[in-house]
MDAnalysis code that builds the backbone (N, CA, C; Angstrom):
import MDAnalysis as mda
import numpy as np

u = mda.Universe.empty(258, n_residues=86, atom_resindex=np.repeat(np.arange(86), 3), trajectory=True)
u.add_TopologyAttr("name", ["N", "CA", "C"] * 86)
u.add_TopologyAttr("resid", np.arange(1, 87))
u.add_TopologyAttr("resname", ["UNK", "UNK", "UNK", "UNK", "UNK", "UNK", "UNK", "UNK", "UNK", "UNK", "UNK", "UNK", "UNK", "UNK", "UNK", "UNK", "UNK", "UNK", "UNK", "UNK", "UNK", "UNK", "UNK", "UNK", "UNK", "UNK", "UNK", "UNK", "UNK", "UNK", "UNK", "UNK", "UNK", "UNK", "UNK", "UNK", "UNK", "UNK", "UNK", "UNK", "UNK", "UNK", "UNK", "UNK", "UNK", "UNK", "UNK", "UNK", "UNK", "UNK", "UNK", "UNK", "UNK", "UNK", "UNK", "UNK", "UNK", "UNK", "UNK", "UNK", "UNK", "UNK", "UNK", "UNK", "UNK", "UNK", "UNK", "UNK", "UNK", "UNK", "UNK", "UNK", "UNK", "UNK", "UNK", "UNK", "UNK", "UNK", "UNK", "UNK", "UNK", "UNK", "UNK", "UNK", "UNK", "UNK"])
u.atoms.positions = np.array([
    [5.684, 0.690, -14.153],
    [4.665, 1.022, -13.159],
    [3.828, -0.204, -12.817],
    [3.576, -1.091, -13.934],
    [2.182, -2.410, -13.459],
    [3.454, -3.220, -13.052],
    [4.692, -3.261, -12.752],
    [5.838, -4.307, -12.597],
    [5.488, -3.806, -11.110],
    [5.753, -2.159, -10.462],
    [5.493, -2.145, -8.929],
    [4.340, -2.405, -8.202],
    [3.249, -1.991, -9.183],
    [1.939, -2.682, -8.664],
    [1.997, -3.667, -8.032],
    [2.142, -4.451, -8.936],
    [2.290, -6.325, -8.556],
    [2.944, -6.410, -7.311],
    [4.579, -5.809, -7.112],
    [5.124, -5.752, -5.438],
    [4.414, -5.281, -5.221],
    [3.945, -4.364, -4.855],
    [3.445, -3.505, -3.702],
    [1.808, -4.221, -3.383],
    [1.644, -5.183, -4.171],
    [0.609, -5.712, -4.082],
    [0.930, -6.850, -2.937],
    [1.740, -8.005, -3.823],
    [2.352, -8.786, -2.888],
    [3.022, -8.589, -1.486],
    [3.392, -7.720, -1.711],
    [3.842, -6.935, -0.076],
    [2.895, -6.197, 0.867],
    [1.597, -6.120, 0.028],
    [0.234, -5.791, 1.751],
    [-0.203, -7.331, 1.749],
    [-0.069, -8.579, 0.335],
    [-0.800, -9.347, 0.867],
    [-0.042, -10.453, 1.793],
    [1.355, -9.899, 2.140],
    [2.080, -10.472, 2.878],
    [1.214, -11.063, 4.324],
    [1.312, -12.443, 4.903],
    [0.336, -12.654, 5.898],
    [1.194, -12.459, 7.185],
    [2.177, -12.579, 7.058],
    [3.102, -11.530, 8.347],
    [3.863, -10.588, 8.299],
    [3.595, -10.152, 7.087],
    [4.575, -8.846, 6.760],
    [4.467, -7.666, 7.468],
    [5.108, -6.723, 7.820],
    [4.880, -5.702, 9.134],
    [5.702, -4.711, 7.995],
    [4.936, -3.375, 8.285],
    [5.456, -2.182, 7.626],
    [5.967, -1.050, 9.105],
    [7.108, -0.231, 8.308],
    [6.962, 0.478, 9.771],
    [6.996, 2.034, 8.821],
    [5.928, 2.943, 9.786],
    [5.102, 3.819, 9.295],
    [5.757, 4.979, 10.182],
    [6.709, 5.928, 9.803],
    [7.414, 6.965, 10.260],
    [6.427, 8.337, 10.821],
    [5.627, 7.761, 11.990],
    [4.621, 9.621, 12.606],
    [5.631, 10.195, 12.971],
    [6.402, 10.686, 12.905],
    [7.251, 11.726, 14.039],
    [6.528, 12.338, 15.158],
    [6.715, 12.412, 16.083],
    [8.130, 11.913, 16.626],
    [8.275, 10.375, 16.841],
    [7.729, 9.736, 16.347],
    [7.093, 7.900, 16.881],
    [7.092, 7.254, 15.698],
    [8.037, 5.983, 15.347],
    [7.944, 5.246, 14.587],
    [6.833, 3.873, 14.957],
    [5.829, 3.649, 14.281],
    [5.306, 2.439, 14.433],
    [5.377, 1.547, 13.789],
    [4.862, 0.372, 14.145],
    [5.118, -0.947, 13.060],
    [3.505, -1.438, 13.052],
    [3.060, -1.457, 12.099],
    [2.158, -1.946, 11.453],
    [1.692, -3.011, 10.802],
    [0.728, -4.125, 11.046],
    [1.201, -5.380, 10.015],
    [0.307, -5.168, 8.921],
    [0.961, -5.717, 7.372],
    [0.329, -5.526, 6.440],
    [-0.735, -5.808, 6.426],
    [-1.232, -6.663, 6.796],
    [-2.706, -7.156, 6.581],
    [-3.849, -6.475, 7.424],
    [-3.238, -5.765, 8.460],
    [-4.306, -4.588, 8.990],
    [-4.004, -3.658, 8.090],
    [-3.030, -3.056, 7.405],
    [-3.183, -2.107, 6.205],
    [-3.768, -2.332, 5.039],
    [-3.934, -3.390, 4.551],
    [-4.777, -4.086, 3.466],
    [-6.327, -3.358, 4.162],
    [-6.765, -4.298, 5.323],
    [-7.784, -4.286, 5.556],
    [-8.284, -2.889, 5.928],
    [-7.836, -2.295, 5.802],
    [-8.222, -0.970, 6.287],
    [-8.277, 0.081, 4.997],
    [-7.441, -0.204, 4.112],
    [-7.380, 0.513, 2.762],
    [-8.962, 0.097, 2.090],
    [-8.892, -1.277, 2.140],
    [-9.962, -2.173, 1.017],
    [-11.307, -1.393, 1.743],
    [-11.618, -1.228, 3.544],
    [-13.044, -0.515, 3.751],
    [-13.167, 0.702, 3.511],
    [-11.827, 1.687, 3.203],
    [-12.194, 3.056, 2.644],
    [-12.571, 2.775, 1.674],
    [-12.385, 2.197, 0.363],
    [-12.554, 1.552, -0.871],
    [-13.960, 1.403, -1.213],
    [-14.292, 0.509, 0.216],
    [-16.003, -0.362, -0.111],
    [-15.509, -1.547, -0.651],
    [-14.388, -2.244, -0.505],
    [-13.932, -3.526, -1.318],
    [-13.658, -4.602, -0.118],
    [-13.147, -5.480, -0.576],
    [-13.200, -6.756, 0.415],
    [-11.296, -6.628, -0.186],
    [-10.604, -7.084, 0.654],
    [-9.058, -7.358, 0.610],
    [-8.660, -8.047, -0.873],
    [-9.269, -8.650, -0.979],
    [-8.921, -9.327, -2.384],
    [-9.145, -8.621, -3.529],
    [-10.850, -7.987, -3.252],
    [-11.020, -6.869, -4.560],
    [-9.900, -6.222, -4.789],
    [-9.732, -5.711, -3.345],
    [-8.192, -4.547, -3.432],
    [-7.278, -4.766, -4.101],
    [-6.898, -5.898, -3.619],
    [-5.580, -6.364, -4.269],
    [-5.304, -6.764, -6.110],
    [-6.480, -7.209, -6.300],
    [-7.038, -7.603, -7.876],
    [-7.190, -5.937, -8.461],
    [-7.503, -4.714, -7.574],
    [-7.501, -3.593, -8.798],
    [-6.469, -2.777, -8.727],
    [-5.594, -3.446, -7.469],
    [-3.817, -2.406, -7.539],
    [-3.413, -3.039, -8.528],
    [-3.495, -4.506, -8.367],
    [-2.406, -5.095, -9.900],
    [-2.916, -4.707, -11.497],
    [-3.963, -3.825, -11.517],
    [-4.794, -3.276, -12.693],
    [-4.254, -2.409, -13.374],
    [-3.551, -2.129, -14.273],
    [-3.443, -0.975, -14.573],
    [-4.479, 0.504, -14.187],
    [-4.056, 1.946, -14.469],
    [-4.723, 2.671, -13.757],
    [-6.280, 2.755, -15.171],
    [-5.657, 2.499, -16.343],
    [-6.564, 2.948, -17.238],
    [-7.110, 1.674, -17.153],
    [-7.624, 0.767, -16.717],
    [-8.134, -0.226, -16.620],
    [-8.704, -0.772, -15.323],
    [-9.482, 0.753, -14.823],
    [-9.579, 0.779, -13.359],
    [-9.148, 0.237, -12.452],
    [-7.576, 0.328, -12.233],
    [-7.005, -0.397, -10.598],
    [-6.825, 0.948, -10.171],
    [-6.389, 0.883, -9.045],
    [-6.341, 1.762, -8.092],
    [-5.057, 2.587, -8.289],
    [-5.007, 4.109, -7.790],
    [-3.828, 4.671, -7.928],
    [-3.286, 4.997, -6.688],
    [-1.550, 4.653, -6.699],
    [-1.422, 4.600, -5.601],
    [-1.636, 5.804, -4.317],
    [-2.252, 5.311, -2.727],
    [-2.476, 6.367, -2.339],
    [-1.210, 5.865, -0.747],
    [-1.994, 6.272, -0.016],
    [-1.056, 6.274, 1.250],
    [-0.146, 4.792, 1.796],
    [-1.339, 3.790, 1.755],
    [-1.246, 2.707, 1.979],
    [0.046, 2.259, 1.012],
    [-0.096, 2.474, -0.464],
    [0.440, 1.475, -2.192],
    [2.207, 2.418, -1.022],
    [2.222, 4.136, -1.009],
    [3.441, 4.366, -0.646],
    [3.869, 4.082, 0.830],
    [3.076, 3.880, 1.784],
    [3.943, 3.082, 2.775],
    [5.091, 1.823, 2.451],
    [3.992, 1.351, 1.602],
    [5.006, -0.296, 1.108],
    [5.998, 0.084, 0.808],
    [6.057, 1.148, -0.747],
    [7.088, 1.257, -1.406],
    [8.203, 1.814, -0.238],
    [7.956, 2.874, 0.141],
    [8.907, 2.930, 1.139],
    [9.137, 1.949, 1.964],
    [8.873, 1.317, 2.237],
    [9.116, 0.408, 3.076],
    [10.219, -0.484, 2.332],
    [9.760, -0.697, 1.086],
    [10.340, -1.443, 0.254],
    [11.639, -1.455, 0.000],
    [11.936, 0.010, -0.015],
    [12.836, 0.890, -0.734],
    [13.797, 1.051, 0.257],
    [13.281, 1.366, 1.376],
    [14.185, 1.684, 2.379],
    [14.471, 3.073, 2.176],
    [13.229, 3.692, 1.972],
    [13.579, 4.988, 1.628],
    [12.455, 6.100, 2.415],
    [12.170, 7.251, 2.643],
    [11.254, 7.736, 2.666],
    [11.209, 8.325, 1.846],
    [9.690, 8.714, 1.821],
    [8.858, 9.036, 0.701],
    [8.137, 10.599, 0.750],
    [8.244, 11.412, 0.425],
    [7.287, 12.688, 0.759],
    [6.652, 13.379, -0.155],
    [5.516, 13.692, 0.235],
    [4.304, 14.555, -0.798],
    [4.071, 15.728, -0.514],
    [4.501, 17.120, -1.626],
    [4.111, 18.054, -1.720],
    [3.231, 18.046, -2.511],
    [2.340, 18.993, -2.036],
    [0.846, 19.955, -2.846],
    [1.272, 21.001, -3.048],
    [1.332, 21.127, -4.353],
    [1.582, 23.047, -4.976],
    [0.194, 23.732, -5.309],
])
């Protein structure tokens, strides 16, 4: 788990890295660093904080992954990703 952190870290702090974010019916492309920056002000953090408490373990207050950490991975993966609530 702190081994994907670290990617998924390195991959928002990508400085041209582009994610593409599946809305249906509309695929968009997104660049990482507006997803950084946009995660870190829900946060209250500055981009770097961000990035310094994903690579954290969770019991060592980093962050757990939320929308943003699984865009990457999917992205990563080449996979999609989906969340049920029971």
């Amino acid at each position: 788990a702190l081994e994907m952190r670290h990617v998924v870290a390195k991959f928002l702090s990508s400085p041209e890295g582009v994610l593409y974010v599946n809305n249906k019916p509309v695929k968009r492309i997104v660049r990482c660093r507006d997803l950084l920056s946009s995660a870190a002000k829900n946060e209250g953090l500055s981009p770097d904080e961000y990035l310094m408490r994903l690579r954290q373990p969770g019991k060592k207050g980093g962050l757990y992954g939320g929308g943003p950490e699984l865009t990457c991975l999917s992205n990563i993966l080449r996979r999609s990703i989906s969340i049920y609530h029971l």
